[in-house]
C-alpha positions as a Markdown table, in Angstrom:
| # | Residue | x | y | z |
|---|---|---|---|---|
| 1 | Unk | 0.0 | 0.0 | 0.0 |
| 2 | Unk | 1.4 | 3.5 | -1.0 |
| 3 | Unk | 2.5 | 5.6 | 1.9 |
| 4 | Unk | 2.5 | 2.3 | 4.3 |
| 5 | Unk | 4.8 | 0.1 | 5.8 |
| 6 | Unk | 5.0 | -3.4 | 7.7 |
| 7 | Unk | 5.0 | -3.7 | 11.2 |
| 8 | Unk | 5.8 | -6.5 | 13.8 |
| 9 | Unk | 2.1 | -7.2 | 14.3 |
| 10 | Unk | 1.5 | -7.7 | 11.1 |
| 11 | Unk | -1.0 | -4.6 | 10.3 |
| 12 | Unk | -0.1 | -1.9 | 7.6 |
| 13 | Unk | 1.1 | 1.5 | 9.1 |
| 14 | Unk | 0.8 | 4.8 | 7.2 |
| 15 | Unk | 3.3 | 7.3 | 7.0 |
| 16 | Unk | 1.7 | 9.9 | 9.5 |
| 17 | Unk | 1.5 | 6.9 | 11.9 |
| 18 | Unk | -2.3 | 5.8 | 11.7 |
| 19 | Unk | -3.3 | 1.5 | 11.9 |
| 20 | Unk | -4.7 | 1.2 | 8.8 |
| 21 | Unk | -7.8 | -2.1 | 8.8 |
| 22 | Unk | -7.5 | -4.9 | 6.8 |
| 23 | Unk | -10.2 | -5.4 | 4.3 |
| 24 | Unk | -12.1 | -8.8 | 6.1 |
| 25 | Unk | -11.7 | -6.3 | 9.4 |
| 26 | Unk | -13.9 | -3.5 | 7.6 |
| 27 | Unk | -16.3 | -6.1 | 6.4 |
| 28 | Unk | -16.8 | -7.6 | 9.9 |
| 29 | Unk | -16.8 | -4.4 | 11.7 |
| 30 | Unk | -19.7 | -3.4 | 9.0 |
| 31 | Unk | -21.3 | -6.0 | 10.0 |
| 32 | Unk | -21.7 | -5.6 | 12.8 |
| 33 | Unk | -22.9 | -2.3 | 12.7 |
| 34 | Unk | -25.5 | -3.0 | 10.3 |
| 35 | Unk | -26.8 | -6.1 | 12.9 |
| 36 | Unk | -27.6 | -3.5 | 15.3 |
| 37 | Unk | -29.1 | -0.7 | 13.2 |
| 38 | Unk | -31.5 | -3.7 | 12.2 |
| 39 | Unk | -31.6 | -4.4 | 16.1 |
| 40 | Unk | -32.8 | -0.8 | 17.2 |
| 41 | Unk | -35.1 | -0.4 | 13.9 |
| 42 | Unk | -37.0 | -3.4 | 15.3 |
| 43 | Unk | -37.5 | -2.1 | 18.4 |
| 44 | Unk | -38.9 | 1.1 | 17.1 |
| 45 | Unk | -41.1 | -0.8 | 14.9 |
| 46 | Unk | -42.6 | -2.6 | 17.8 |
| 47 | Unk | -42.9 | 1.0 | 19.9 |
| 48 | Unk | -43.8 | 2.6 | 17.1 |
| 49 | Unk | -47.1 | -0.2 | 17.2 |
| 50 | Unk | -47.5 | -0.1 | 20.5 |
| 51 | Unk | -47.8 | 4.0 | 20.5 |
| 52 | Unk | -50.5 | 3.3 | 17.3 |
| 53 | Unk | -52.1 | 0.9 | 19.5 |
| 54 | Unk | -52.1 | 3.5 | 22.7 |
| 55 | Unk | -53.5 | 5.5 | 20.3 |
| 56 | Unk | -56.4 | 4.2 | 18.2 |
| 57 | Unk | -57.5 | 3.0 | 22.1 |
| 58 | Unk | -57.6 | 6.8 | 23.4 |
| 59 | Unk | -59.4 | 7.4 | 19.5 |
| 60 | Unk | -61.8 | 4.9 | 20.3 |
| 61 | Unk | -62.6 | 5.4 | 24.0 |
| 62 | Unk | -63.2 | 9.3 | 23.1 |
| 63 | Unk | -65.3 | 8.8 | 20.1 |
| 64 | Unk | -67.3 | 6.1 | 22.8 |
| 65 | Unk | -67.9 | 8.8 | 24.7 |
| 66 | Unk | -68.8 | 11.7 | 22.3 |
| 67 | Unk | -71.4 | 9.1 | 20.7 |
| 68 | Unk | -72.6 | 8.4 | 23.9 |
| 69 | Unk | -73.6 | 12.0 | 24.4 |
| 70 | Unk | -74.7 | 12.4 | 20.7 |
| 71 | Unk | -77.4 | 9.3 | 21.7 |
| 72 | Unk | -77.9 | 11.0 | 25.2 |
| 73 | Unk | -78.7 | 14.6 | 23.2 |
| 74 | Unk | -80.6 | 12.5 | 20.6 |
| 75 | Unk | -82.7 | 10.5 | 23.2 |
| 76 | Unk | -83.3 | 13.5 | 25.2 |
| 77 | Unk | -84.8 | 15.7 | 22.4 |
| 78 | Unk | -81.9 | 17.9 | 23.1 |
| 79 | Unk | -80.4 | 20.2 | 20.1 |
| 80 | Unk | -77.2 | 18.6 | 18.6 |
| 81 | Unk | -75.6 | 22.1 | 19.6 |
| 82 | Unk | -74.9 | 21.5 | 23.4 |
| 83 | Unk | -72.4 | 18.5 | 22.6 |
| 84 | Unk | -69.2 | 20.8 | 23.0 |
| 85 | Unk | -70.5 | 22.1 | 26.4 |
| 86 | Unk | -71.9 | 18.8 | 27.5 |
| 87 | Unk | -68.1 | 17.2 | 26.6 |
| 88 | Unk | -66.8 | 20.5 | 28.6 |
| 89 | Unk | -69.3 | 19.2 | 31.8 |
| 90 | Unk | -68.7 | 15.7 | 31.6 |
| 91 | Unk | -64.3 | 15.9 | 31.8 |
| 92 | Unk | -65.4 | 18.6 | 34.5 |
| 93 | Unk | -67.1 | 15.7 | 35.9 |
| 94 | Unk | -63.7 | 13.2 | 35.4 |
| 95 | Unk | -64.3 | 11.5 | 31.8 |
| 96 | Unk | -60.9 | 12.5 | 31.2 |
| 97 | Unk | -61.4 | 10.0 | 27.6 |
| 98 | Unk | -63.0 | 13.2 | 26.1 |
| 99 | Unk | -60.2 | 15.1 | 25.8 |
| 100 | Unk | -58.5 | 13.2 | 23.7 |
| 101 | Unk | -61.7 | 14.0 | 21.2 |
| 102 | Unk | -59.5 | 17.3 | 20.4 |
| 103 | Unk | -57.2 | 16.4 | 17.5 |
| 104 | Unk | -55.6 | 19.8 | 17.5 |
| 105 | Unk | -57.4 | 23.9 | 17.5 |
| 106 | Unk | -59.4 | 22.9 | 14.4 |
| 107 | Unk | -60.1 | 19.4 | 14.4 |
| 108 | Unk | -62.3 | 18.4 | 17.9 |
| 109 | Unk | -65.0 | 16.3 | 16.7 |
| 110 | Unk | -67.8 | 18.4 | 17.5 |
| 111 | Unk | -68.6 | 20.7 | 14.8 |
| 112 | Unk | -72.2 | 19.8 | 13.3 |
| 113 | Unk | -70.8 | 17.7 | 10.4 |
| 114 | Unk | -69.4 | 15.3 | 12.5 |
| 115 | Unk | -71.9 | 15.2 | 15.0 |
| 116 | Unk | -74.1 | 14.1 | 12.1 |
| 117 | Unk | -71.9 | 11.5 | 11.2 |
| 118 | Unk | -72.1 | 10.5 | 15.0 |
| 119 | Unk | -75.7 | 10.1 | 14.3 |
| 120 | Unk | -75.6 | 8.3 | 11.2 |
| 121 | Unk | -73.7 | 5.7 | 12.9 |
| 122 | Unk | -75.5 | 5.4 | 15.4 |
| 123 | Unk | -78.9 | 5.4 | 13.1 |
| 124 | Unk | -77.6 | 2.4 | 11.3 |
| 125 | Unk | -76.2 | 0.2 | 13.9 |
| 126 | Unk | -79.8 | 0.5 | 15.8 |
| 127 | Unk | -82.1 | -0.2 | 12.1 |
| 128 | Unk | -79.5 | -3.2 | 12.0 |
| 129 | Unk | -80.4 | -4.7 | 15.2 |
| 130 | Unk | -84.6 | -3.7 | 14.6 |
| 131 | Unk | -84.4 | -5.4 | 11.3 |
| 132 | Unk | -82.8 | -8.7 | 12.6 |
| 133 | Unk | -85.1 | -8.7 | 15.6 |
| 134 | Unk | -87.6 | -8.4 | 13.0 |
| 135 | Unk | -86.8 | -10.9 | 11.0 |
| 136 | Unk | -86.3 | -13.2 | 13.6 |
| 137 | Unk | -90.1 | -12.7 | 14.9 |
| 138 | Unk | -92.9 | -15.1 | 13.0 |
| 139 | Unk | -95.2 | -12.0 | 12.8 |
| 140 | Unk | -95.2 | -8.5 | 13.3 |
| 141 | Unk | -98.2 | -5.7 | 12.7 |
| 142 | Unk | -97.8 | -1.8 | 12.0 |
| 143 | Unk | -99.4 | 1.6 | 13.2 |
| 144 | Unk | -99.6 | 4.3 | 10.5 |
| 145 | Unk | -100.3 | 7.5 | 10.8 |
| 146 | Unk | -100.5 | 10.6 | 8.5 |
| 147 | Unk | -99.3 | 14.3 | 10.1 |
| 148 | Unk | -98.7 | 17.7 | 8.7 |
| 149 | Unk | -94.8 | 19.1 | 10.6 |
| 150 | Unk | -94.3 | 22.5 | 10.9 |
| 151 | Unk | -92.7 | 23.1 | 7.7 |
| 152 | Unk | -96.3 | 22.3 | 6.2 |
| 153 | Unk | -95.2 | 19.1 | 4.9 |
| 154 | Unk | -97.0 | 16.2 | 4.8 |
| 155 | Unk | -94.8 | 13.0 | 6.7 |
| 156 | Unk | -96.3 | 9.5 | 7.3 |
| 157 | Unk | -94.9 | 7.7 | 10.4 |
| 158 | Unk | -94.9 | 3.9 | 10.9 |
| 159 | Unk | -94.5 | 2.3 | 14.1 |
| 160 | Unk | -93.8 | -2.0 | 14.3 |
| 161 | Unk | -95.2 | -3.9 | 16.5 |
| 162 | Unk | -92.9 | -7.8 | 17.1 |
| 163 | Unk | -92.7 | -10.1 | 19.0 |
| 164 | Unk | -89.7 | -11.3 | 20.9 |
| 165 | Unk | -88.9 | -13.6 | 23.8 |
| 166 | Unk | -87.4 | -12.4 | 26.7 |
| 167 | Unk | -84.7 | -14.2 | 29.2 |
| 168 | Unk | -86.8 | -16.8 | 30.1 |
| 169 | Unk | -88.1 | -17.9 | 26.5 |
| 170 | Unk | -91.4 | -16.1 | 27.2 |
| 171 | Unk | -92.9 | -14.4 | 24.0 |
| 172 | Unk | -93.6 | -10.6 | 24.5 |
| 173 | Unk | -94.9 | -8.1 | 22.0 |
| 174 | Unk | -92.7 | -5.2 | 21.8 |
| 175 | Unk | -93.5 | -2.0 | 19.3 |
| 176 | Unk | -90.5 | 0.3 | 17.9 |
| 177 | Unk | -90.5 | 3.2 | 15.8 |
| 178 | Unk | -89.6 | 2.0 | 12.2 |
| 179 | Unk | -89.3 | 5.3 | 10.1 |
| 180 | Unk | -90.5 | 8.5 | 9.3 |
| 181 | Unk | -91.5 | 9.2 | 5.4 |
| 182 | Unk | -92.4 | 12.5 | 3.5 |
| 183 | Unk | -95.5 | 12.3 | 1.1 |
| 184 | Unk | -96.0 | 13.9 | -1.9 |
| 185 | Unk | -99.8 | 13.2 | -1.7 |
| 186 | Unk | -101.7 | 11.7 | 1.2 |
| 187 | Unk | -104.2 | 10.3 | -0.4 |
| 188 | Unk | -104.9 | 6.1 | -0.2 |
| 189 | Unk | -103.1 | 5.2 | -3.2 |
| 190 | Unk | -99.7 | 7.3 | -2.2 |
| 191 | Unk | -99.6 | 5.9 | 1.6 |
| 192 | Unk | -100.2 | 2.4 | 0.9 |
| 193 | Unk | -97.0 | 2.7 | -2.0 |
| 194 | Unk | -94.9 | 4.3 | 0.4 |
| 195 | Unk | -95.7 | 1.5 | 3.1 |
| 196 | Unk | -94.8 | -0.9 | 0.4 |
| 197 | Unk | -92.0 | 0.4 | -0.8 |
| 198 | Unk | -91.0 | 0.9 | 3.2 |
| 199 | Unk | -91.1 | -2.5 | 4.1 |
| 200 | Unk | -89.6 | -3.6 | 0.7 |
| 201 | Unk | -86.5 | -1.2 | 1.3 |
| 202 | Unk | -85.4 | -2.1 | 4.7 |
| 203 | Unk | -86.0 | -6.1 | 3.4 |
| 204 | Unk | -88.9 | -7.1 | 5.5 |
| 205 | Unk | -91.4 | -9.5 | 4.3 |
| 206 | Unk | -94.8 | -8.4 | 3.6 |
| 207 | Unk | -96.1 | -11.8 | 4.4 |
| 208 | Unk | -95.6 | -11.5 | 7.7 |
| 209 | Unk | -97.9 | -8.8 | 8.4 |
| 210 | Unk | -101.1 | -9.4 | 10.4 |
| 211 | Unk | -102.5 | -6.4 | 11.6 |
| 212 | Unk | -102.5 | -2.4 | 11.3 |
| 213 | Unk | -103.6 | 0.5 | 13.3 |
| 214 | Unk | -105.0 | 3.4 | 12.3 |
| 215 | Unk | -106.2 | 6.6 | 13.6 |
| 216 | Unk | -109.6 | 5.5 | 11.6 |
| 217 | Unk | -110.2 | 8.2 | 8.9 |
| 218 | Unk | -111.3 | 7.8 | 5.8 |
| 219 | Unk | -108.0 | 7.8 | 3.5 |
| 220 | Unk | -107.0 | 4.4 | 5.8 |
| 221 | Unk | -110.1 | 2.5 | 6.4 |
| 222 | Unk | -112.4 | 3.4 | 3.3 |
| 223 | Unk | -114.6 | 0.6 | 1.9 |
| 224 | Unk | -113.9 | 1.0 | -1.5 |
| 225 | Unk | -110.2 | 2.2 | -1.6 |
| 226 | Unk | -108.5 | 2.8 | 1.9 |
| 227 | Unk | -105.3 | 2.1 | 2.7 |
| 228 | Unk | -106.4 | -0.9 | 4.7 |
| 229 | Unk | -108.1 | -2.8 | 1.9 |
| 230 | Unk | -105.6 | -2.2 | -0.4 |
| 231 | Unk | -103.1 | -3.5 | 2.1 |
| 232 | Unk | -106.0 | -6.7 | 2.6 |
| 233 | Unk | -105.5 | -7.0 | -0.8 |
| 234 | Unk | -101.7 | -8.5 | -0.4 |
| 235 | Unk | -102.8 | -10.4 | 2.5 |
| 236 | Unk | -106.4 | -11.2 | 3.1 |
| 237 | Unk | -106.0 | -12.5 | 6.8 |
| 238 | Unk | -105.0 | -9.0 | 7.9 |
| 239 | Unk | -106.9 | -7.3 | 11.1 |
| 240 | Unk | -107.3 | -4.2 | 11.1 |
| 241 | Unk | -108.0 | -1.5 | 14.6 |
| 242 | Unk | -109.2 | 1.6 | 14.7 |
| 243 | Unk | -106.9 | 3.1 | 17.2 |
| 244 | Unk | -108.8 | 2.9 | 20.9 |
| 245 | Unk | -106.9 | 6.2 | 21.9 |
| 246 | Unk | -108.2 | 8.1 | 18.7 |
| 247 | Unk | -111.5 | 6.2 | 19.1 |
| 248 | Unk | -112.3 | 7.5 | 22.7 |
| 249 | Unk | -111.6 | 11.2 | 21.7 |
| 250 | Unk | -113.4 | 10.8 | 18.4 |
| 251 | Unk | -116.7 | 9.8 | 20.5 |
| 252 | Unk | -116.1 | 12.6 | 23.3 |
| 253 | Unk | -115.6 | 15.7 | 20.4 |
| 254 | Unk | -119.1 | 14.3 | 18.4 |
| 255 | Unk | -120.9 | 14.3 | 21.6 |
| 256 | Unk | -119.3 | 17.5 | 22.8 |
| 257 | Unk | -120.3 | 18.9 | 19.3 |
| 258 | Unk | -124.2 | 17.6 | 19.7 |
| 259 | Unk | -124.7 | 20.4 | 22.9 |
| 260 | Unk | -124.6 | 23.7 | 21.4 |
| 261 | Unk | -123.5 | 25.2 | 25.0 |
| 262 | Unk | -120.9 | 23.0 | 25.5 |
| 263 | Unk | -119.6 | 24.4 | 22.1 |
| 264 | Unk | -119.7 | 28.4 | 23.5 |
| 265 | Unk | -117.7 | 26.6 | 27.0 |
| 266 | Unk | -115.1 | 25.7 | 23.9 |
| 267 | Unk | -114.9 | 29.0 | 22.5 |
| 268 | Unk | -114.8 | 31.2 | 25.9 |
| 269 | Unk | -111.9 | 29.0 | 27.2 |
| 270 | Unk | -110.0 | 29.7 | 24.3 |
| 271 | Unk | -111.0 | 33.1 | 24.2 |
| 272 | Unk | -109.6 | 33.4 | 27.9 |
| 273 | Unk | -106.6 | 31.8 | 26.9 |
| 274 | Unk | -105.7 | 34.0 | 23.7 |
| 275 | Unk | -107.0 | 37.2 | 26.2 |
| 276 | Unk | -103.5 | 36.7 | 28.2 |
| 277 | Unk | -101.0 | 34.5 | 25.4 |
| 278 | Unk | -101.6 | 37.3 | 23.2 |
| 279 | Unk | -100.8 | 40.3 | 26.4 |
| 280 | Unk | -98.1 | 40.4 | 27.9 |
| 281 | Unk | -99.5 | 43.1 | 30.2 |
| 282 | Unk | -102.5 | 40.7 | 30.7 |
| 283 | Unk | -99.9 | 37.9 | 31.9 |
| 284 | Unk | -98.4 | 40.4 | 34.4 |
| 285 | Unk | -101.7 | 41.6 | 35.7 |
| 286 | Unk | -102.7 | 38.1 | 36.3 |
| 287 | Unk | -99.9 | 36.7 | 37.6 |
| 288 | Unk | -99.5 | 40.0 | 40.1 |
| 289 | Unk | -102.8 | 38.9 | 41.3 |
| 290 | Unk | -102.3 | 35.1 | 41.8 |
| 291 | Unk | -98.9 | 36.1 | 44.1 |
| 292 | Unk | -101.8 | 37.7 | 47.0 |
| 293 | Unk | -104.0 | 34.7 | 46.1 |
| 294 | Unk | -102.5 | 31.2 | 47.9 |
| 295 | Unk | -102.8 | 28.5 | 45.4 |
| 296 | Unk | -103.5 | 30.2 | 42.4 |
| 297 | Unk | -100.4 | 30.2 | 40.1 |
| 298 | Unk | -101.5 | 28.0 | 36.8 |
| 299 | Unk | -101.7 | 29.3 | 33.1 |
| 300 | Unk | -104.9 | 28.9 | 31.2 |
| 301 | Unk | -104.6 | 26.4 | 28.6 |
| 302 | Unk | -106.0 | 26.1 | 25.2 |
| 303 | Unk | -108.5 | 23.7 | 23.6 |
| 304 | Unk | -108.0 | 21.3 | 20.5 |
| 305 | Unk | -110.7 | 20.4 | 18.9 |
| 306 | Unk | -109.0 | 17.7 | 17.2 |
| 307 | Unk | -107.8 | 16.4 | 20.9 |
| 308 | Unk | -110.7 | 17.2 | 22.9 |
| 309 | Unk | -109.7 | 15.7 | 26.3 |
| 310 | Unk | -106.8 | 18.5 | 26.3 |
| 311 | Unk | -110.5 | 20.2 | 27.6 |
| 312 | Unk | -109.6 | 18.6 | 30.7 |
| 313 | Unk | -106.3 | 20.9 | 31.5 |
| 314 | Unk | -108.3 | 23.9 | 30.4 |
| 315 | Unk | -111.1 | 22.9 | 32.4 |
| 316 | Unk | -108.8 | 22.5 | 35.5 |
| 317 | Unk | -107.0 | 26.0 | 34.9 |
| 318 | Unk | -110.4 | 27.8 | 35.0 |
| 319 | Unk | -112.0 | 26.4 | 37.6 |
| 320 | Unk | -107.9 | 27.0 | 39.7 |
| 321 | Unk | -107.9 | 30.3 | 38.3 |
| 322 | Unk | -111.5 | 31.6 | 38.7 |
| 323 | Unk | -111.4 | 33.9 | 41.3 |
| 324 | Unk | -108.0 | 36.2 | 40.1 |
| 325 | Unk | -109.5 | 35.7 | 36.5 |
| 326 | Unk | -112.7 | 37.4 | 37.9 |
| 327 | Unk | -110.5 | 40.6 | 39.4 |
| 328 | Unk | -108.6 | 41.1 | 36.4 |
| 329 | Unk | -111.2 | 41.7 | 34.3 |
| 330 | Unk | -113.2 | 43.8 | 37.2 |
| 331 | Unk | -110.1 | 45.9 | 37.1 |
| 332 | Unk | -109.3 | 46.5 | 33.9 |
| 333 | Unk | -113.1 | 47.6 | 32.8 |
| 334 | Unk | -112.2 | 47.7 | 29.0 |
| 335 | Unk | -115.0 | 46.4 | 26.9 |
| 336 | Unk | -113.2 | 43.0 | 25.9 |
| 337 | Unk | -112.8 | 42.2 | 29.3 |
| 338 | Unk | -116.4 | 43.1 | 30.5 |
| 339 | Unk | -117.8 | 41.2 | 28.1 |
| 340 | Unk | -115.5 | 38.0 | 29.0 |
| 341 | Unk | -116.6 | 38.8 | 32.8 |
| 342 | Unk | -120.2 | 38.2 | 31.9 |
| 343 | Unk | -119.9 | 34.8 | 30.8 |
| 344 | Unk | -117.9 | 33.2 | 32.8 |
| 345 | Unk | -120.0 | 34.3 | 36.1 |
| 346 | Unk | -123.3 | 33.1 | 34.7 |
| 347 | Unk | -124.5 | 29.7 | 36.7 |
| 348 | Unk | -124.7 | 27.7 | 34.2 |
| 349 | Unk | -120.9 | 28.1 | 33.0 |
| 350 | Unk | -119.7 | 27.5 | 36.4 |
| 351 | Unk | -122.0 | 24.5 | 36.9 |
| 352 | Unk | -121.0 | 22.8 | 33.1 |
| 353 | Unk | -117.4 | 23.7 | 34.1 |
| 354 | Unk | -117.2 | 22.2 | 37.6 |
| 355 | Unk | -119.3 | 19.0 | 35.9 |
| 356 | Unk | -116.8 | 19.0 | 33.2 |
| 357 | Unk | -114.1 | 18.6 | 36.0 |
| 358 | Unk | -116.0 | 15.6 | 37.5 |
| 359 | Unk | -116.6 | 13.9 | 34.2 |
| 360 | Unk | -113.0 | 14.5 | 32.3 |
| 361 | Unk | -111.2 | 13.5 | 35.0 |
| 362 | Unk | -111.5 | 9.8 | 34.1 |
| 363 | Unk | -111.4 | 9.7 | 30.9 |
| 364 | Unk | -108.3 | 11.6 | 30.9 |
| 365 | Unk | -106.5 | 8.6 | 33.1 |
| 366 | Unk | -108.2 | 6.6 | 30.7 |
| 367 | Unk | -107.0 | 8.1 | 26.9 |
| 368 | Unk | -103.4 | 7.8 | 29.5 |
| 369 | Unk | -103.8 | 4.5 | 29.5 |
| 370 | Unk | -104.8 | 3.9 | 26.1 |
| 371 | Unk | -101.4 | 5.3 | 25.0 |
| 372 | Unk | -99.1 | 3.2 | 27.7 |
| 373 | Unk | -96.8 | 1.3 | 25.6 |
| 374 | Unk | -97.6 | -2.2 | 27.7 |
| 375 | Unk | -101.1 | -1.3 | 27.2 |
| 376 | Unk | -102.7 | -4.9 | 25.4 |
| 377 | Unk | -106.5 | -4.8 | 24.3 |
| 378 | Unk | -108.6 | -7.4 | 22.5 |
| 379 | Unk | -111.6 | -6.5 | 20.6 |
């Protein structure tokens, strides 16, 4: 080697003095370094999985949470809005999971796109488990119903009715809500399509159905074209119930309409209730007067005709109410509230209203009980 010279040990020596490696030396010695760069790159593959473990856990355990509260909100008829303050409370409260929810400033899981994401989920995994508890039941029946929201748009809403057995292989029937659909028209032709193509959609087998309920107008049990034939049409063994809840207010609003007086009792109490909804200095008047009267501090309440036993709470918050109702109109001495003050002091208002009181009373705990979801009635 230029520049080198022999030595007693054998190795080559360069001129300035420095031990120059033979070439199998600089192999090994390679070698070896490359063994433990392979070493220490296998133990940061393993930490490096371990730390993606740690955290797709703290991932998971936070989005638990958030979806938790999303189905709390959701459950709760809460806005979708009060998630960030409700994950705020609740890692007040210790869930310390939550705050790994916060990716950085900008990316915390909470704005209103993910929160319907949260609720998609969540949407999905619960028609998944319906549907297969629906499938696994022999029969099943449905309760439609046709309602105006308050965008003016016409919706139909299906609830199921299946049976399932419980931990002791006892049969139970069990009802769910099964969706919500818009309608175009809500005439009989349109409903019983979009109850078809319902059932059809979500896979369930029309076969299987046994019996409806409806609220009993025309469109849905019609002799010649209802929604109820057409659907005994597809299978003729199908029963069909006029709704007992709708039934029982149906029969107390005709007989209510058949006494002329007991239709002016409908008008004045929701002539005294628009007197004070519509004032705010009518509200303040009354209530200053219920403060110096003990046990007076109800609202008056209106009546619907289409859900006559709401009569009952009216009833009740006039006959509460009567004597601060009587001073506010003796002080104010306007000619709208003379001439409510006439009326409402004759006898035979106060004695239909206080017979009213009597007579509403149980049919109120009954239409209650009507509508308990236990509730099991047989023709």
């Amino acid at each position: 080697m230029y520049g080198c010279r022999e030595t007693n040990s054998g190795w080559p020596v360069c001129l300035f003095g420095c031990t120059v490696l033979k070439k199998e030396n600089i192999v090994k010695h390679m070698k070896t370094k490359d063994h433990q760069k392979a070493v220490e790159a296998s133990q940061l593959r393993r930490d490096m999985q371990a730390a993606k473990e740690v955290s797709i856990n703290k991932s998971e355990a936070a989005v638990r949470c958030a979806m938790a509260n999303v189905l709390f909100l959701a459950k709760e008829d809460l806005p979708s809005s009060m998630l960030p303050e409700m994950n705020k409370f609740r890692m007040y409260q210790g869930l310390s999971e939550l705050a790994d929810l916060c990716v950085d400033s900008r990316t915390s899981y909470e704005h209103s796109t993910s929160i319907d994401e949260f609720q998609d989920a969540l949407s999905d995994v619960l028609e998944e488990d319906l549907l297969l508890k629906i499938k696994e039941s022999s029969k099943f029946s449905l309760m439609i119903d046709e309602r105006t929201d308050i965008s003016v748009h016409q919706k139909m809403i299906i609830y199921i009715r299946i049976l399932e057995k419980n931990n002791v292989d006892v049969v139970l029937p069990h009802t769910y809500f099964l969706s919500i659909n818009s309608l175009y028209r809500a005439d009989a032709e349109s409903i019983y399509r979009k109850v078809v193509n319902t059932l059809g959609e979500k896979g369930i087998d029309i076969t299987k159905l046994t019996g409806i309920s409806t609220d009993g107008a025309s469109v849905m049990v019609g002799n010649k074209s209802g929604v109820v034939n057409r659907l005994k049409a597809d299978n003729p063994g199908l029963l069909a119930t006029h709704c007992v809840a709708h039934r029982l207010a149906l029969s107390c609003c005709s007989g209510a309409d058949a006494i002329p007086f007991l239709v002016k009792v409908q008008e004045i109490l929701n002539s005294v209730y628009k007197y004070f909804s519509l004032s705010p200095k009518n509200t303040a008047m009354l209530e200053a007067i219920q403060k110096m009267t003990p046990g007076q501090a109800g609202k008056f309440k209106e009546v619907f005709h289409t859900r006559w036993l709401s009569f009952h709470g009216s009833v009740e918050a006039m006959i509460q109410n009567f004597s601060s109702l009587v001073s506010v109109f003796l002080q104010e001495k306007s000619g709208k509230a003379l001439s409510f003050y006439k009326p409402i002091t004759c006898y035979k208002f106060l004695y239909v209203v206080h017979f009213l009181a009597d007579v509403l009373q149980p049919l109120a705990v009954l239409s209650k009980s009507f509508r308990n979801r236990t509730s099991t009635l047989q023709r």
